[in-house]
Chimera marker file (.cmm) of the C-alpha trace (Angstrom):
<marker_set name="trace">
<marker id="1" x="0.000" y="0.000" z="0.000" r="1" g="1" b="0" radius="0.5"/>
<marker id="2" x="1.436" y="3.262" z="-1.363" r="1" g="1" b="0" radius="0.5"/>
<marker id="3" x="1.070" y="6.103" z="1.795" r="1" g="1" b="0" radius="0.5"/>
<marker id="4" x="-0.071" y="9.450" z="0.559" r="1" g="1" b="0" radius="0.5"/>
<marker id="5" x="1.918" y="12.216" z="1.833" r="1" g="1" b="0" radius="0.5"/>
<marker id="6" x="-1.667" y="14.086" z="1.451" r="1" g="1" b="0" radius="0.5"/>
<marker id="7" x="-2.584" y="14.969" z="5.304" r="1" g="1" b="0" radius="0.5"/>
<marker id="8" x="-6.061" y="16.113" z="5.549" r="1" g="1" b="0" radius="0.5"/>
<marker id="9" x="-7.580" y="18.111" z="8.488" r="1" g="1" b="0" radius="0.5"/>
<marker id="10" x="-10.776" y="17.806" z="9.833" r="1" g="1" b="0" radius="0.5"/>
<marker id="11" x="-12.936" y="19.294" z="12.994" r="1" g="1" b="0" radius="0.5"/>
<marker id="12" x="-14.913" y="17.529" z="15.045" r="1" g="1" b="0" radius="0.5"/>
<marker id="13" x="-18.254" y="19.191" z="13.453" r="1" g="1" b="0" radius="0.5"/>
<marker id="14" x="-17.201" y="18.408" z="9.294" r="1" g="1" b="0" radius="0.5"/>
<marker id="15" x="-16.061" y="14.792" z="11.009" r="1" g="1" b="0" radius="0.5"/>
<marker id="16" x="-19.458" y="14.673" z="12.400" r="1" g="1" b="0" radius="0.5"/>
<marker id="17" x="-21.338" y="15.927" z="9.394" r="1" g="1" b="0" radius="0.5"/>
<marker id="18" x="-19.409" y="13.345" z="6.948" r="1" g="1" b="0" radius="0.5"/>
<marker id="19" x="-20.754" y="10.298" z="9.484" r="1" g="1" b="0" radius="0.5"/>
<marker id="20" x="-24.272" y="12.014" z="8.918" r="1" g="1" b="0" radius="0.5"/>
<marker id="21" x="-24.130" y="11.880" z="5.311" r="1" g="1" b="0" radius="0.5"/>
<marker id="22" x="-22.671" y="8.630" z="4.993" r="1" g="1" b="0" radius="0.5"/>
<marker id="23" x="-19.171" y="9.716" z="3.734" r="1" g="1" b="0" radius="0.5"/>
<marker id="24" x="-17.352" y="7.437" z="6.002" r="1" g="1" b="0" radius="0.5"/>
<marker id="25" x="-15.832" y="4.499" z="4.161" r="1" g="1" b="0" radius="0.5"/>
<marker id="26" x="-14.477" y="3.002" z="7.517" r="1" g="1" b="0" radius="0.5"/>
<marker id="27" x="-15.677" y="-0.432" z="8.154" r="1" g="1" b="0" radius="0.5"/>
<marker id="28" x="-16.351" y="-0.316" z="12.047" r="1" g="1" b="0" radius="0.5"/>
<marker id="29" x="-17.844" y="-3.495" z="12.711" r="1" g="1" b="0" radius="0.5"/>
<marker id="30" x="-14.675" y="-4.954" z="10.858" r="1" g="1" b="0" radius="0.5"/>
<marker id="31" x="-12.365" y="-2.847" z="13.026" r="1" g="1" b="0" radius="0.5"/>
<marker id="32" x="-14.492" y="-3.533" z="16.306" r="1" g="1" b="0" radius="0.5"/>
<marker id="33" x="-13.940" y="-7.250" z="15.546" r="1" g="1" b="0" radius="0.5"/>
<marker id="34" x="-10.509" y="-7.593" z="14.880" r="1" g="1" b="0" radius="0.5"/>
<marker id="35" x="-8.272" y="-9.758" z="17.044" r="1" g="1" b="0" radius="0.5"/>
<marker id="36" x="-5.444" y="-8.412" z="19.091" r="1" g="1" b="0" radius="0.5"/>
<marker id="37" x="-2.979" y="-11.201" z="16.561" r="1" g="1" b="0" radius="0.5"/>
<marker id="38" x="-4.901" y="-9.280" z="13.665" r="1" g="1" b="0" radius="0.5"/>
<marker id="39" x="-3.938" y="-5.946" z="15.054" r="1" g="1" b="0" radius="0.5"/>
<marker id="40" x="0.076" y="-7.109" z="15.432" r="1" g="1" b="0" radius="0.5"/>
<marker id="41" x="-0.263" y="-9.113" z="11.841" r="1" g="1" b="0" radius="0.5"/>
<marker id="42" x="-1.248" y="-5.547" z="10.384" r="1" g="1" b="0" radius="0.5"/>
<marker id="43" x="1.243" y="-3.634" z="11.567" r="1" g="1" b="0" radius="0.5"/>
<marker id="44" x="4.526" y="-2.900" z="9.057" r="1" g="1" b="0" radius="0.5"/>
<marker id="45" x="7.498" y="-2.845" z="11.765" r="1" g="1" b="0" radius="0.5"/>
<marker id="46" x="9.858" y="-2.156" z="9.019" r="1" g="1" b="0" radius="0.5"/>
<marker id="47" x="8.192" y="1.111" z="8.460" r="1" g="1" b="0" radius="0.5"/>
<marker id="48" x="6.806" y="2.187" z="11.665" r="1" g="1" b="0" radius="0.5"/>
<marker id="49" x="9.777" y="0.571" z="13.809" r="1" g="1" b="0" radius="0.5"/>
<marker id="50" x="9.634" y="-1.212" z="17.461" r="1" g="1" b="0" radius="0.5"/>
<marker id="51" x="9.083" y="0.596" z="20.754" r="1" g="1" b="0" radius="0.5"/>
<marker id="52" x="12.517" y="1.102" z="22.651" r="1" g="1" b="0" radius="0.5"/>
<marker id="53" x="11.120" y="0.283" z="26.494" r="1" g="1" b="0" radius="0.5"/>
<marker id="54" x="14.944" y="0.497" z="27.588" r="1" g="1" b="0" radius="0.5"/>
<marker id="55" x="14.141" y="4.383" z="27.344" r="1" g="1" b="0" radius="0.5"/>
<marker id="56" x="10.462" y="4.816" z="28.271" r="1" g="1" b="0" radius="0.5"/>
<marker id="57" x="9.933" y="6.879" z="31.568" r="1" g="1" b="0" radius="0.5"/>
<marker id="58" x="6.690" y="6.954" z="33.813" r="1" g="1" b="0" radius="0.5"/>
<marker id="59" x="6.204" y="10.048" z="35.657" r="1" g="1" b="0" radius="0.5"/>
<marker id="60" x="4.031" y="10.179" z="38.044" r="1" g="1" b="0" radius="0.5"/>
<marker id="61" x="1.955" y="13.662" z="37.858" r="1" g="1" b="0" radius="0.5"/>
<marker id="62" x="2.764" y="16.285" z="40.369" r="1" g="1" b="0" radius="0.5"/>
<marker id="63" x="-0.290" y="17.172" z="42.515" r="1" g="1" b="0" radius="0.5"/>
<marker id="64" x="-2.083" y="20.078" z="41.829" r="1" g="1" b="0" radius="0.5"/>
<marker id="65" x="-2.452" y="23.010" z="43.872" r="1" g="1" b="0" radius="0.5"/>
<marker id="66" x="-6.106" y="25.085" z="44.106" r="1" g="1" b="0" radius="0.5"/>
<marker id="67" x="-6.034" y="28.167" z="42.958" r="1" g="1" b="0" radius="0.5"/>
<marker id="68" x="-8.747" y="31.383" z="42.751" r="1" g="1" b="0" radius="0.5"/>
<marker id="69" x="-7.418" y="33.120" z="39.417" r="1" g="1" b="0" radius="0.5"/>
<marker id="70" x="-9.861" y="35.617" z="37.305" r="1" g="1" b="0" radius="0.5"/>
<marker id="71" x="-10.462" y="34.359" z="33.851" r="1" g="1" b="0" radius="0.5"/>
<marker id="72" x="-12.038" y="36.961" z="30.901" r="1" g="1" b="0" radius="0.5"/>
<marker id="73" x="-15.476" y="35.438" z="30.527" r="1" g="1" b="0" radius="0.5"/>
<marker id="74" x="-14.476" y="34.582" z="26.737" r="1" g="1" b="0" radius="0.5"/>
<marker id="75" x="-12.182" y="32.885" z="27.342" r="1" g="1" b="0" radius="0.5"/>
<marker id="76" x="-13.654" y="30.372" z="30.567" r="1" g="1" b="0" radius="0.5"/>
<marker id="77" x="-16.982" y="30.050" z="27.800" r="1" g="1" b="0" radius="0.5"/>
<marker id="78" x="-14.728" y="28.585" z="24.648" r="1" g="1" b="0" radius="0.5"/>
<marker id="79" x="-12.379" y="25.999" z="27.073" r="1" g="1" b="0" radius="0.5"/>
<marker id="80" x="-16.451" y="24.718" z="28.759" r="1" g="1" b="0" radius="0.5"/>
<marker id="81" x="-17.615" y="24.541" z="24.963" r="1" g="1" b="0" radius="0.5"/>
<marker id="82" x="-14.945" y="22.318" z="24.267" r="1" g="1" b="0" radius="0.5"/>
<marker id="83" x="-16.125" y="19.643" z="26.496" r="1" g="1" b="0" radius="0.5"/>
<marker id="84" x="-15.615" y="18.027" z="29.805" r="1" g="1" b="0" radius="0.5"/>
<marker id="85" x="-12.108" y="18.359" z="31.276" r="1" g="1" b="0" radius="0.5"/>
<marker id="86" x="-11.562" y="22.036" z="30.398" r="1" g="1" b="0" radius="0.5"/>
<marker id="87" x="-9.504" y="22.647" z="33.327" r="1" g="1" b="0" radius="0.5"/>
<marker id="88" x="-7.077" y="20.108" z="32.096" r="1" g="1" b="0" radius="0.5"/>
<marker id="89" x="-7.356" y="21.439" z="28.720" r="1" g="1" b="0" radius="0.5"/>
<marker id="90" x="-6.028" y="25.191" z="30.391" r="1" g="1" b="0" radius="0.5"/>
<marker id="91" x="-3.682" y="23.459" z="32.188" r="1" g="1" b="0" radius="0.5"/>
<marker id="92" x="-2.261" y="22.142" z="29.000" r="1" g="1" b="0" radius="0.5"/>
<marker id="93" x="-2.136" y="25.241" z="27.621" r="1" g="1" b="0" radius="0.5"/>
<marker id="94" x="-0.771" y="27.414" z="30.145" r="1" g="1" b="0" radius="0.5"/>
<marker id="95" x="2.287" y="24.218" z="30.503" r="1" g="1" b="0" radius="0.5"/>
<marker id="96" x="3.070" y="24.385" z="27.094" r="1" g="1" b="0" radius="0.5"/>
<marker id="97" x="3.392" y="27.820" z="27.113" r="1" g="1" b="0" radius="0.5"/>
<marker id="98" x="5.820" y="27.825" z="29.975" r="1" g="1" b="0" radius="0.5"/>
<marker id="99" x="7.742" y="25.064" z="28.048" r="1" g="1" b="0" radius="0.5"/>
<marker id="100" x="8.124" y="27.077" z="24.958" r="1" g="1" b="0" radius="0.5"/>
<marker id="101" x="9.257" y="30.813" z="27.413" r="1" g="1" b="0" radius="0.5"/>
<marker id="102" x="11.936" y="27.837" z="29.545" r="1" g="1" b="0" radius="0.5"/>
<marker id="103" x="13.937" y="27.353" z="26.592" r="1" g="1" b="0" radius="0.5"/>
<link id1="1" id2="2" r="1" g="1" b="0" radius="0.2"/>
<link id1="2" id2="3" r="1" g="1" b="0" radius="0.2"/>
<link id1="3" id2="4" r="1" g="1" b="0" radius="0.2"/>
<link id1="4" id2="5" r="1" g="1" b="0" radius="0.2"/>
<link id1="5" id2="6" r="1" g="1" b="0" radius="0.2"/>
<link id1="6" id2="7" r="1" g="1" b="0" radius="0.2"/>
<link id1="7" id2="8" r="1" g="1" b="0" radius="0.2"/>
<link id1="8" id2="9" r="1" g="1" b="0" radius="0.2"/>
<link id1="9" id2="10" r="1" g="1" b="0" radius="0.2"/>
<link id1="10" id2="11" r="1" g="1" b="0" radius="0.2"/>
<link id1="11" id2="12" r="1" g="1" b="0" radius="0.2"/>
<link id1="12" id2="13" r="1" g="1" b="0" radius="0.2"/>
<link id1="13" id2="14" r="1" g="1" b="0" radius="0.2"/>
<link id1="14" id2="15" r="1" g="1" b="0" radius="0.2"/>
<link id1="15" id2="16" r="1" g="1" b="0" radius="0.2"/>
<link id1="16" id2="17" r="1" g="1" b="0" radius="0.2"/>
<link id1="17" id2="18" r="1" g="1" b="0" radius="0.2"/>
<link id1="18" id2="19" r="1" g="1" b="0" radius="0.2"/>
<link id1="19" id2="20" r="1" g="1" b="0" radius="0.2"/>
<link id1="20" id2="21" r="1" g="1" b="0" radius="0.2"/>
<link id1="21" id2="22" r="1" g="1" b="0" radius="0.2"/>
<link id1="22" id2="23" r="1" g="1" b="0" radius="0.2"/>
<link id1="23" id2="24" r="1" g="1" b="0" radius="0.2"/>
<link id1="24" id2="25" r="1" g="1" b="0" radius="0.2"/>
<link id1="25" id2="26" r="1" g="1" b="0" radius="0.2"/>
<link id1="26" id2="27" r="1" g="1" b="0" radius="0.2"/>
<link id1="27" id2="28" r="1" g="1" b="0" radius="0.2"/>
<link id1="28" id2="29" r="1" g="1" b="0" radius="0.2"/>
<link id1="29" id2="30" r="1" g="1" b="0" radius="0.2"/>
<link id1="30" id2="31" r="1" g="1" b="0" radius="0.2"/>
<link id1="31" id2="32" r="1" g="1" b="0" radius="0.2"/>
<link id1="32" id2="33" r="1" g="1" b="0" radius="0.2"/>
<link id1="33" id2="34" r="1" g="1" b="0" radius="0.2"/>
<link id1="34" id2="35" r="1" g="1" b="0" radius="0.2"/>
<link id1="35" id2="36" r="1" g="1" b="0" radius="0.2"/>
<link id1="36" id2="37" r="1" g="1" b="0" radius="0.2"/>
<link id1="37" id2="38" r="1" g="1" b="0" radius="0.2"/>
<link id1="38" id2="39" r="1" g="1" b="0" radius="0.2"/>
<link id1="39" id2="40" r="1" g="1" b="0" radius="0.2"/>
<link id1="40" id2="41" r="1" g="1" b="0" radius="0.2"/>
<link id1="41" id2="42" r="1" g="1" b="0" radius="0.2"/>
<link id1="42" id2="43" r="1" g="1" b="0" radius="0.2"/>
<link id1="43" id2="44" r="1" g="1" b="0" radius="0.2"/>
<link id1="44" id2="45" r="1" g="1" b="0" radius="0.2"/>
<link id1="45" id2="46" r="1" g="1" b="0" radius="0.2"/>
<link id1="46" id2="47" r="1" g="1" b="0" radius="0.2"/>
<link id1="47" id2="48" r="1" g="1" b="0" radius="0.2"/>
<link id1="48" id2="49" r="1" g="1" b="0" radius="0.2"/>
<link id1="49" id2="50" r="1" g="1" b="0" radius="0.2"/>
<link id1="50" id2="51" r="1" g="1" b="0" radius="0.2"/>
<link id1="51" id2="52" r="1" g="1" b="0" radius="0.2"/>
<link id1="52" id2="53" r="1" g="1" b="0" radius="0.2"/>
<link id1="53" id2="54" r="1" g="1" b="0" radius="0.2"/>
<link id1="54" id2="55" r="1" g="1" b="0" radius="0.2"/>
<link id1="55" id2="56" r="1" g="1" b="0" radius="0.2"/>
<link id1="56" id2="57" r="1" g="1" b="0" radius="0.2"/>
<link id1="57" id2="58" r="1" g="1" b="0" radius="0.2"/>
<link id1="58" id2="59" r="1" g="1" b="0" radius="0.2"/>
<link id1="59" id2="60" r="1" g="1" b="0" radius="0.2"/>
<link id1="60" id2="61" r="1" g="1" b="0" radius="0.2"/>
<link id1="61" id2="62" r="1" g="1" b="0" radius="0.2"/>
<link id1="62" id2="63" r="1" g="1" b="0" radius="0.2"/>
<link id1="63" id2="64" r="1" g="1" b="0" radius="0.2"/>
<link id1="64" id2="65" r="1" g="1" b="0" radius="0.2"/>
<link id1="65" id2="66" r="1" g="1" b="0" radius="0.2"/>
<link id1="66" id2="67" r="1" g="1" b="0" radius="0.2"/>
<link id1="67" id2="68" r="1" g="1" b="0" radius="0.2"/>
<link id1="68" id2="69" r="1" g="1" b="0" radius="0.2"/>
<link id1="69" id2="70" r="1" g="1" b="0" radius="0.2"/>
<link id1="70" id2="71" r="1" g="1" b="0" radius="0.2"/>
<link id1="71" id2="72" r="1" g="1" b="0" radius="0.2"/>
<link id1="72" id2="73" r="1" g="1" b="0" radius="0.2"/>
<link id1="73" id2="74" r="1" g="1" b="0" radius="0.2"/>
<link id1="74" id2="75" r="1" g="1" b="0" radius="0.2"/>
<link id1="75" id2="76" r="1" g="1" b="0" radius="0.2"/>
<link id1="76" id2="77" r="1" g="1" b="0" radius="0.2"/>
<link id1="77" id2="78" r="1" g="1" b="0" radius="0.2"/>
<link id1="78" id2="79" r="1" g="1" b="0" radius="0.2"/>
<link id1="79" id2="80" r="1" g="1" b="0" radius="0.2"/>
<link id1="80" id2="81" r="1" g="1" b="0" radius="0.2"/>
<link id1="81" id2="82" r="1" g="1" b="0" radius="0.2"/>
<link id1="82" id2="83" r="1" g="1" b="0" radius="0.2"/>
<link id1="83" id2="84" r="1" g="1" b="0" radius="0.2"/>
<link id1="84" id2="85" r="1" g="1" b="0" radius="0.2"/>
<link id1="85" id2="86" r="1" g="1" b="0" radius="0.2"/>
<link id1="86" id2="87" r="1" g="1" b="0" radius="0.2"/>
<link id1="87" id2="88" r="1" g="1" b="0" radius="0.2"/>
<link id1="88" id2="89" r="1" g="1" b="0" radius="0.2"/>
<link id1="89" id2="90" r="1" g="1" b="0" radius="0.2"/>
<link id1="90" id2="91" r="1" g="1" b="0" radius="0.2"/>
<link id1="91" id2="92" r="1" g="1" b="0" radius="0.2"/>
<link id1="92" id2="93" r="1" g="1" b="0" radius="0.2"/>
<link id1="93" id2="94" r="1" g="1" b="0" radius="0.2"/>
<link id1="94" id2="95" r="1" g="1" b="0" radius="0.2"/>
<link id1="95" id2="96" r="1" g="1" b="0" radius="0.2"/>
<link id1="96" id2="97" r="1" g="1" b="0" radius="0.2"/>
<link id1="97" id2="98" r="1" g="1" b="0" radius="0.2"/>
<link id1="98" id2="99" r="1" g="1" b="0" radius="0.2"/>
<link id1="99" id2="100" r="1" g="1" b="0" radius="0.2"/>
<link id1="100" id2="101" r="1" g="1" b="0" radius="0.2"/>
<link id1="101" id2="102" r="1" g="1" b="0" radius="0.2"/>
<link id1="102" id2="103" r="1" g="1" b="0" radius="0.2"/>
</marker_set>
């Protein structure tokens, strides 16, 4: 199977409107059924390569502290329309931004 270098973006509402009208050509039940020896058989190793454990890491989350911080109104209203977990989703943010100033 050739792999297109053709990356296509989509949000979750255009996602949700193509499984409306149909325009998903994923075979789910297939996919739901597989085995976990179907999954492995399926998978090229020569091109996506094998997990090196000898360096994986597991860091165990710091606890968080509470905080009382003031928020414009906007900007609390867009994280909450996102979905559950919008405090982790800020969190997120606000870490990645103080990983990109640390450098």
């Amino acid at each position: 199977m050739q792999k297109s270098e053709h990356i296509v973006r989509y949000t979750a509402d255009e996602i949700d409107e193509k499984l409306r009208r149909g325009g998903d050509r994923t075979d789910w039940e297939r996919v739901q059924n597989l085995t976990y020896e179907e999954i492995e058989a399926s998978v090229d190793f020569e091109d996506e390569g094998t997990f090196d454990w000898s360096t994986a890491r597991a860091d165990m989350p710091q606890p968080k502290r509470q905080l009382t911080v003031r928020l414009d109104q906007e900007v609390i209203d867009w994280f909450k329309s996102q979905g559950p977990g919008y405090q982790t989703r800020m969190n997120a943010v606000l870490r990645s931004y103080v990983n990109a100033h640390r450098r």
